[in-house]
C-alpha positions as CSV (number, residue, x, y, z in Angstrom):
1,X,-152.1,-45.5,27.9
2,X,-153.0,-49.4,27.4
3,X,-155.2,-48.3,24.5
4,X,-151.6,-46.7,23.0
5,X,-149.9,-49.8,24.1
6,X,-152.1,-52.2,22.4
7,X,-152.2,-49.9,18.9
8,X,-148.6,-49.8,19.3
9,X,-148.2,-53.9,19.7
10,X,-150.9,-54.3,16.9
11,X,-148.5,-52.1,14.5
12,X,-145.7,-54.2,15.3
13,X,-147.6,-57.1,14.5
14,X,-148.9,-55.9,11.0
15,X,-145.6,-54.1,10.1
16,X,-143.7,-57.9,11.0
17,X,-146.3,-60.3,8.9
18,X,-146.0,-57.7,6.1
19,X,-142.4,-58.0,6.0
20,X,-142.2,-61.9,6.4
21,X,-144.7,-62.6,3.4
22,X,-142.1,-60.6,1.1
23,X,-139.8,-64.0,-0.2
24,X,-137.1,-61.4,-0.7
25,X,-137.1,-60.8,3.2
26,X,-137.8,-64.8,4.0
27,X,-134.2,-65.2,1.9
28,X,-132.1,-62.6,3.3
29,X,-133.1,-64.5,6.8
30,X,-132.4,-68.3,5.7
31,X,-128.6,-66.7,4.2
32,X,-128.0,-66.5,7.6
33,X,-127.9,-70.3,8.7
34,X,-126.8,-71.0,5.5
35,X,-124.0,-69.2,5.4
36,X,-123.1,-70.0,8.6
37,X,-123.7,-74.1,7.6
38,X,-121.4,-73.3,4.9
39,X,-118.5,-71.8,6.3
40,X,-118.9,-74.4,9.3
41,X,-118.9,-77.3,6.9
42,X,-116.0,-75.9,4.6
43,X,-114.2,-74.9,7.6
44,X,-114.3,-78.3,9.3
45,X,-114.1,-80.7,5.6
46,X,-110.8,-78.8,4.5
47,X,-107.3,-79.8,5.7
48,X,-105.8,-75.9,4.4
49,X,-107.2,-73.3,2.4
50,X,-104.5,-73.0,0.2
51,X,-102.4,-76.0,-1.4
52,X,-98.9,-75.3,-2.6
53,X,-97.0,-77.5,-5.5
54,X,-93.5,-78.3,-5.0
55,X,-90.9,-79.7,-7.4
56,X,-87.9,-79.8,-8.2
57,X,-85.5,-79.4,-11.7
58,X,-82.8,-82.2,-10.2
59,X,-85.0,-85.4,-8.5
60,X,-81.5,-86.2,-6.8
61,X,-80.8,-83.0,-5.1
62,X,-80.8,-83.9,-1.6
63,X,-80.9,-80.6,0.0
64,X,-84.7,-80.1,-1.6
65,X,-85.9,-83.1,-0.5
66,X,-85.0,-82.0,2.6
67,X,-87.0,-79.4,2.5
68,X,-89.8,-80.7,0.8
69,X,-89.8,-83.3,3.7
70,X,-90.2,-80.7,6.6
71,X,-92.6,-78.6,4.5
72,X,-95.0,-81.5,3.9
73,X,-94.7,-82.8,7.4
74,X,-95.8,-79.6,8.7
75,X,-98.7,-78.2,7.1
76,X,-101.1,-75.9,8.5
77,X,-104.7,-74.9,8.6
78,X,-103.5,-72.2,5.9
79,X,-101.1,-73.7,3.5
80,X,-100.4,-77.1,3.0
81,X,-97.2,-78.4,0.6
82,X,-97.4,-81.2,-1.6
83,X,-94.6,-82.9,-3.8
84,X,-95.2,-83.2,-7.2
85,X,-92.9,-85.5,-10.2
86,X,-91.5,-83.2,-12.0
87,X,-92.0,-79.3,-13.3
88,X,-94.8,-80.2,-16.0
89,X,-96.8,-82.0,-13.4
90,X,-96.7,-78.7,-11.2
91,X,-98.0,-76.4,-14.3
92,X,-100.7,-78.6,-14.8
93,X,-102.0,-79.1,-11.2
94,X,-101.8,-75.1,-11.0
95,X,-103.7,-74.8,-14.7
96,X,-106.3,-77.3,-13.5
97,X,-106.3,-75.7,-10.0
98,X,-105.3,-78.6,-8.1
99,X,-102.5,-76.0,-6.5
100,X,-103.1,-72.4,-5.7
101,X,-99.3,-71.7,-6.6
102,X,-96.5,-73.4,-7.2
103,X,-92.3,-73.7,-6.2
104,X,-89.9,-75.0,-8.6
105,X,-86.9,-75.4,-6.8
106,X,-83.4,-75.0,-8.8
107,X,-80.6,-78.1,-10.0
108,X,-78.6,-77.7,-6.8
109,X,-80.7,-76.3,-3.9
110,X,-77.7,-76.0,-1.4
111,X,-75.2,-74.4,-3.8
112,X,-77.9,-71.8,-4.3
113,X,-78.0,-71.0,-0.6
114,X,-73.8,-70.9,-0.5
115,X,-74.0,-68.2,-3.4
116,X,-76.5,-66.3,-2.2
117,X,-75.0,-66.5,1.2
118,X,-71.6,-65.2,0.2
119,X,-73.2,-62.3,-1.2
120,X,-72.9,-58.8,0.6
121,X,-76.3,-57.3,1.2
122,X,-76.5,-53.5,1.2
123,X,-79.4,-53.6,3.9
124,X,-81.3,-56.2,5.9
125,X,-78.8,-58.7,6.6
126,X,-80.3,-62.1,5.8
127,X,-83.8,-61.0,5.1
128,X,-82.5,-59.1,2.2
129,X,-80.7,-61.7,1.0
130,X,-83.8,-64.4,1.0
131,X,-85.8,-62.3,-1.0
132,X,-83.3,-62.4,-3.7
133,X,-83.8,-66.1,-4.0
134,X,-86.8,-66.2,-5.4
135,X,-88.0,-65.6,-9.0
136,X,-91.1,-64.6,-9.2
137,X,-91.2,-62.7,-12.8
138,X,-92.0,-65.5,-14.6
139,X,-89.2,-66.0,-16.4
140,X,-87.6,-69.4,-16.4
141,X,-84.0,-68.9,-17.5
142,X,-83.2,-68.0,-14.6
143,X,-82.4,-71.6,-13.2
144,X,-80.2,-70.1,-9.8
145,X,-83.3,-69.4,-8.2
146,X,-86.6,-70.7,-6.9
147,X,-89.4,-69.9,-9.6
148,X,-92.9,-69.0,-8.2
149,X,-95.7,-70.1,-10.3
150,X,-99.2,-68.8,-9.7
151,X,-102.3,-69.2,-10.8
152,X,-103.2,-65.2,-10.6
153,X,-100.8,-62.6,-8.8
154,X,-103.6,-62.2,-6.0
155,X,-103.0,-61.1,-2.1
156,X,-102.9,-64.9,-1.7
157,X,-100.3,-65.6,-3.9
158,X,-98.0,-62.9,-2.3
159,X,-99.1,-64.2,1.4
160,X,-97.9,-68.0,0.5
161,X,-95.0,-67.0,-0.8
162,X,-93.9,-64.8,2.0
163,X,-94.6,-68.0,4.2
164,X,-92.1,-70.1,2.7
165,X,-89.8,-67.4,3.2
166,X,-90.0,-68.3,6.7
167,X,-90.1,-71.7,6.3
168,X,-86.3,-72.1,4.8
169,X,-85.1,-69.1,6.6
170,X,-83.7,-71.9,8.8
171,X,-81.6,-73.5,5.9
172,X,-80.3,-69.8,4.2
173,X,-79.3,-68.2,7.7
174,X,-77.0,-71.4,8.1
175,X,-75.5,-71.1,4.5
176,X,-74.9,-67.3,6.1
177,X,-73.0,-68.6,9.6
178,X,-71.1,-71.2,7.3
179,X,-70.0,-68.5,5.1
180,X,-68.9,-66.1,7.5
181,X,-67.1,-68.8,9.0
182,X,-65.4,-69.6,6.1
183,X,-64.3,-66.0,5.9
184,X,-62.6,-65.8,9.4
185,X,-61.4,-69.3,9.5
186,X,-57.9,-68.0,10.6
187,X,-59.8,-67.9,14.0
188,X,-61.3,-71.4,14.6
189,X,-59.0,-74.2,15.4
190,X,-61.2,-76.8,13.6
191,X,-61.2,-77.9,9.7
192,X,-64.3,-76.5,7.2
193,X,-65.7,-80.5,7.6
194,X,-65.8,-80.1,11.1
195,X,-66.8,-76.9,11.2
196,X,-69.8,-77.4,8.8
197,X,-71.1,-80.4,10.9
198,X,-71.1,-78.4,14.3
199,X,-72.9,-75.2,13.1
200,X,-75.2,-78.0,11.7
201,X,-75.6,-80.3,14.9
202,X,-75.9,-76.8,17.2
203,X,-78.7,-75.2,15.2
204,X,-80.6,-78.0,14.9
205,X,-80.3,-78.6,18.1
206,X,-81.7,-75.4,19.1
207,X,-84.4,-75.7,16.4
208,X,-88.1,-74.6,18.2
209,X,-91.2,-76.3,17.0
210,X,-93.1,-74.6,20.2
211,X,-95.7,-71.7,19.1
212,X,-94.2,-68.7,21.0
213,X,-97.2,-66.8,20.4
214,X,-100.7,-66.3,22.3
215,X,-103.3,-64.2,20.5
216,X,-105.6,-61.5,22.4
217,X,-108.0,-58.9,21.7
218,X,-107.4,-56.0,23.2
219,X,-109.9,-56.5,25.8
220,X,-107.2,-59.5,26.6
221,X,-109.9,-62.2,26.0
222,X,-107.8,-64.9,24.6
223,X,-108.2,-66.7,21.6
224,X,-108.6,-70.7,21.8
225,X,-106.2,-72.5,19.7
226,X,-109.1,-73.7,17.4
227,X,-110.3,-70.1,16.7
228,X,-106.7,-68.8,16.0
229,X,-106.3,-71.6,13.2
230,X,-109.8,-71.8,11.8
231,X,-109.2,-69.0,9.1
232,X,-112.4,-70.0,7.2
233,X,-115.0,-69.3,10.0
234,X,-112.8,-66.1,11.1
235,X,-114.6,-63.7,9.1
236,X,-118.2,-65.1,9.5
237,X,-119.1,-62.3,12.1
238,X,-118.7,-59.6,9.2
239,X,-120.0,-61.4,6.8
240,X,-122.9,-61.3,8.9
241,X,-122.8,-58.0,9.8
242,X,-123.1,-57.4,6.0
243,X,-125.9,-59.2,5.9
244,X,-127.8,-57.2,7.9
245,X,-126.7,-53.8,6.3
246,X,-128.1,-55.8,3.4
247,X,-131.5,-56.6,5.4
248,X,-131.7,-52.9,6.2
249,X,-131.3,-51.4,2.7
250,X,-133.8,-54.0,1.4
251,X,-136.7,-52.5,3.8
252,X,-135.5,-49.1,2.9
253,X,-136.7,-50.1,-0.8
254,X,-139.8,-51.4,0.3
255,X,-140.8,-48.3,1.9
256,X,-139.5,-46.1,-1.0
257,X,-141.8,-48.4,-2.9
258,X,-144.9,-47.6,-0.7
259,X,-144.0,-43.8,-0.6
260,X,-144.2,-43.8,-4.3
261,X,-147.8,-46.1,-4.6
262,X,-149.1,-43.6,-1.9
263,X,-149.5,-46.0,0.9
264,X,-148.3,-43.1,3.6
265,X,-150.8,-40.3,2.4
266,X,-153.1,-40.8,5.6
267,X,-150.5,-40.2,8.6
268,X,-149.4,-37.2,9.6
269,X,-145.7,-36.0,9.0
270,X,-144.1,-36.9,12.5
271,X,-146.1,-40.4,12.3
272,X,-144.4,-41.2,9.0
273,X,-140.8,-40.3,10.1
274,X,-141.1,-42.8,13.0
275,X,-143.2,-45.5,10.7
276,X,-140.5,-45.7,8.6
277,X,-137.5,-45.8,11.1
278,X,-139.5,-48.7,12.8
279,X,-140.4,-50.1,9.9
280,X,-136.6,-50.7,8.9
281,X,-135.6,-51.8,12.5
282,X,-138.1,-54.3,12.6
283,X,-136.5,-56.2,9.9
284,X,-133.2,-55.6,10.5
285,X,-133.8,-56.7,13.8
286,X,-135.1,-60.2,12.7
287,X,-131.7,-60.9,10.9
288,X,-130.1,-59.9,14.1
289,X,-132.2,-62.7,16.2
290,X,-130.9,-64.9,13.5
291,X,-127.0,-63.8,13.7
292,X,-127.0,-64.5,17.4
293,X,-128.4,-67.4,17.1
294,X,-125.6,-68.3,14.3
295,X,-122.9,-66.8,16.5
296,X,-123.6,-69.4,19.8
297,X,-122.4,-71.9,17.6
298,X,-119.2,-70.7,16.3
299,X,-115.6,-70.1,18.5
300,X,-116.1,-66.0,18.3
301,X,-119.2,-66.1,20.5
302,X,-118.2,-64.1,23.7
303,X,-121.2,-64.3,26.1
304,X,-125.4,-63.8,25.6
305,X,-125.1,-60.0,27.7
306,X,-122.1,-58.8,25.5
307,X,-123.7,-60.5,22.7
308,X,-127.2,-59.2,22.6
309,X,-126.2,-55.8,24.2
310,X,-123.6,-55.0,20.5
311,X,-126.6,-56.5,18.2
312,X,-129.1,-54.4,19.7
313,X,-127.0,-51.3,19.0
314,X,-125.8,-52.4,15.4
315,X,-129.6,-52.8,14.5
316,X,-130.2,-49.2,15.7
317,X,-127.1,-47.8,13.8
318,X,-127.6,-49.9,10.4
319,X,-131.4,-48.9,10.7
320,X,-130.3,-45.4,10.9
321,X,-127.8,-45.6,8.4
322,X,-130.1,-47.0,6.1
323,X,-133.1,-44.7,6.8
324,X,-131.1,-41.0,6.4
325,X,-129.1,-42.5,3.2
326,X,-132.8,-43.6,1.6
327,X,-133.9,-39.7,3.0
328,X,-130.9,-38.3,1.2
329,X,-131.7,-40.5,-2.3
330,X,-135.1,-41.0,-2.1
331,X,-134.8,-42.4,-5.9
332,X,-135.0,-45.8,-5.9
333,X,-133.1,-46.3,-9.1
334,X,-130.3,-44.3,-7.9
335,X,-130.5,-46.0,-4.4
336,X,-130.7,-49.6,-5.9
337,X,-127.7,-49.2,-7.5
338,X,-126.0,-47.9,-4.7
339,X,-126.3,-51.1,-2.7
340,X,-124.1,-53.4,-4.4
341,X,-121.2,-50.5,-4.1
342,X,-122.4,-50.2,-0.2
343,X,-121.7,-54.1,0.5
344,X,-118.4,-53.8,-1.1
345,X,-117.5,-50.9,1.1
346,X,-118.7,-52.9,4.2
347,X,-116.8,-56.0,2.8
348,X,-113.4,-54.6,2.4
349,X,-113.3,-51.2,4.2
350,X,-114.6,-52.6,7.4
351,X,-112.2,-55.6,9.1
352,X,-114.5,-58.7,7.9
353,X,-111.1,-59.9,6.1
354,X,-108.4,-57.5,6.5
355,X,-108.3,-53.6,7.9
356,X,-107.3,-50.6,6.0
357,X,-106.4,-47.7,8.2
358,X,-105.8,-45.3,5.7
359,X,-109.5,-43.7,5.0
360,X,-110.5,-44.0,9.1
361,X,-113.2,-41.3,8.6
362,X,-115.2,-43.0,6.1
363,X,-114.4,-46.5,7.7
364,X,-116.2,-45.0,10.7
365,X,-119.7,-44.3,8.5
366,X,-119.8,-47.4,7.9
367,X,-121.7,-49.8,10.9
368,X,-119.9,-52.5,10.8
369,X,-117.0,-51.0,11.1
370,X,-117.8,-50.0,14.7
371,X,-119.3,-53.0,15.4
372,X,-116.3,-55.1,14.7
373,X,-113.6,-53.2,16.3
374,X,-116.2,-52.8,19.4
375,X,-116.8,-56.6,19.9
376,X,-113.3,-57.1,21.7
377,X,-112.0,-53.7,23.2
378,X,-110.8,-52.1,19.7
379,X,-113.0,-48.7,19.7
380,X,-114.9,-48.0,22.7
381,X,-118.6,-48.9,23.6
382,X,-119.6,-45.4,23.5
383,X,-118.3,-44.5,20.2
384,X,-121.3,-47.2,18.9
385,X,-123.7,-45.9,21.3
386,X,-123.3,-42.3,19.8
387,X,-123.6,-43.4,16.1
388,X,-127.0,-45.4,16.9
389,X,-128.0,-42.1,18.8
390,X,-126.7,-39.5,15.8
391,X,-127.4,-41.6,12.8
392,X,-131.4,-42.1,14.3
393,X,-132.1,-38.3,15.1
394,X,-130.8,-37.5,11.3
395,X,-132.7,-39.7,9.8
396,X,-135.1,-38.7,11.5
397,X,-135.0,-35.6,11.1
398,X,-133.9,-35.4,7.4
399,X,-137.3,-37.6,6.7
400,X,-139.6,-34.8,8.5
401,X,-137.8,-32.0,6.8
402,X,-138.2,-33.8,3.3
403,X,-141.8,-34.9,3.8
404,X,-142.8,-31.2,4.9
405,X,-141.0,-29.9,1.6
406,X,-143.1,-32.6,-0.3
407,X,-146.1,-32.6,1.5
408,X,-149.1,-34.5,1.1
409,X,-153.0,-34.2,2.5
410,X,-153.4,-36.2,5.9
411,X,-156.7,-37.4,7.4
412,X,-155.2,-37.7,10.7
């Protein structure tokens, strides 16, 4: 038994040093302090990811200003508004990149609000009518609304533009109380003036800078007010997590590589199938030592049990992941090629920046997937626990029944 032991520990040994003097492995380990330095450092050096041009066709229009003045004042850790001079200012700072998009706000802000107020909406009340006050085609002849200029007509673009719909929500919903006002002023004692300067007084009055909202996971851990704003750093855990799918397919080519020079024609069949798993956990599970040590130092550490307990399984499910998909294409051409596809998967099918829900069942092939939604209460500890268990007997199992349909002369 201590004999088995010590052969065992003396494997481990030579299978890590032969993986740590391969530079390719040494660099997949350093991207993960790196990356981690860098999203830290960006995260912490910029005021707001995106920043937004405004300007204005009439300098003079008071209404705008007003609006530019509440819109600058309160910026966020996602968009901040700037003013610019004039239109041609705004085109260039968006050409140069200086802005991420751009609002060019019409001659007579708060006459555009009465129009568009007065209209009748077939459906959705105000909200219908404030998406009809933006142009966003492009096309400036139309001077009655507020033109959108972007750089590219990305998610982003569409996000920052639905934020300012928020943001002068406030100033269209009471051009809409005015309006209706105006139509049933047989029923108010008081004149439009006085009217006009009430609604104005009252709603401003009742104006709510407070954040009504407290974000949990559905485990109810709370988020801290730092975590909830830092949108940089947010999607370091999957990026991570990719990392280590990466990690995993690397030492899957490696061992294709070794199969091919011959370097597994002395062990028996059921030696090699375990060889190979442990051969990919070991390095997989040297990128996980470093993500842990990575995640202590950001806001989405939870605690060291929780911690160590989901990394241990994600090893075992991206090592059998990677193991059964280099059993089912042992080429490594074919398997190569293959990874840079993979990464995308795991970058924009799994939740690293946003979830799909509309192709669950090949979501759930993918590790990080699990791993992610199981971190705060999403899927259920057990649902990880059985893809470690499944994906490790297949692979397992598809690398004996390969190796004895290929089989080669053993000396043990």
């Amino acid at each position: 038994m201590i004999k088995k032991l010590r052969t065992a520990i003396l494997w481990l040994y030579l299978t890590q040093k032969r993986f740590l003097l391969r530079p390719l492995f040494l660099l997949l380990l350093c991207l993960v302090p790196l990356l981690s330095l860098a999203v830290g450092r960006m995260s912490s050096g910029a005021d707001s990811i995106i920043r937004a041009a405004l300007a204005c066709r009439n300098p003079s229009d008071e209404k705008a200003q007003e609006i530019f003045a509440r819109l600058t004042a309160g910026g966020s850790a996602a968009i901040q508004y700037y003013v610019c001079a004039d239109e041609k200012e705004l085109k260039e700072d968006i050409a140069s990149g200086k802005a991420r998009l751009g609002f060019v706000f019409p001659e007579d802000t708060q006459a555009m609000f009465d129009a568009f107020a007065a209209q009748e909406a077939e459906s959705g009340g105000a909200l219908s009518v404030l998406g009809s006050l933006f142009s966003g085609n492009g096309k400036e002849t139309d001077d009655a609304r507020i033109l959108v200029l972007a750089g590219s007509n990305d998610v982003v673009a569409k996000l920052s533009r639905e934020q300012l719909y928020g943001k002068i929500y406030q100033d269209l919903s009471l051009a809409i109380l005015k309006a209706w006002m105006d139509q049933h002023a047989g029923g108010f004692y008081m004149q439009k003036e006085e009217r006009d300067r009430y609604l104005e007084e009252t709603m401003a009055a009742y104006q709510m800078d407070e954040n009504l909202f407290r974000l949990a996971y559905p485990d109810e851990e709370l988020l801290s007010e730092k975590a909830s704003s830092d949108y940089l750093s947010s999607p370091l855990r999957g990026l991570l997590a990719v990392l280590m799918v990466l990690t995993g397919s690397a030492a899957a080519l490696v061992l294709m590589l070794d199969e091919k020079e011959g370097r597994f024609i002395w062990m028996k069949n059921s030696s090699r199938c375990i060889y190979r798993y442990f051969s990919i956990l070991i390095p997989v599970a040297d990128a996980a030592l470093f993500v842990l040590i990575a995640l202590r130092f950001t806001e989405t550490f939870t605690d060291w049990g929780k911690e160590i307990l989901l990394l241990s399984l994600l090893c075992l499910c991206i090592t059998g992941f990677s193991s059964l998909l280099g059993c089912l294409l042992p080429d490594m051409t074919l398997y190569g090629a293959l990874i840079p596809i993979l990464l995308l998967a795991c970058l924009f099918l799994t939740p690293v920046f946003l979830d799909l829900t509309f192709v669950r069942p090949l979501q759930a092939l993918l590790p990080p997937w699990l791993y992610l939604n199981a971190v705060h209460g999403s899927v259920p500890l057990q649902s990880i626990c059985l893809y470690a268990v499944i994906s490790g007997l297949m692979s397992l199992l598809a690398d004996y029944l390969r190796n004895r349909a290929a089989p080669v002369h053993s000396v043990l």
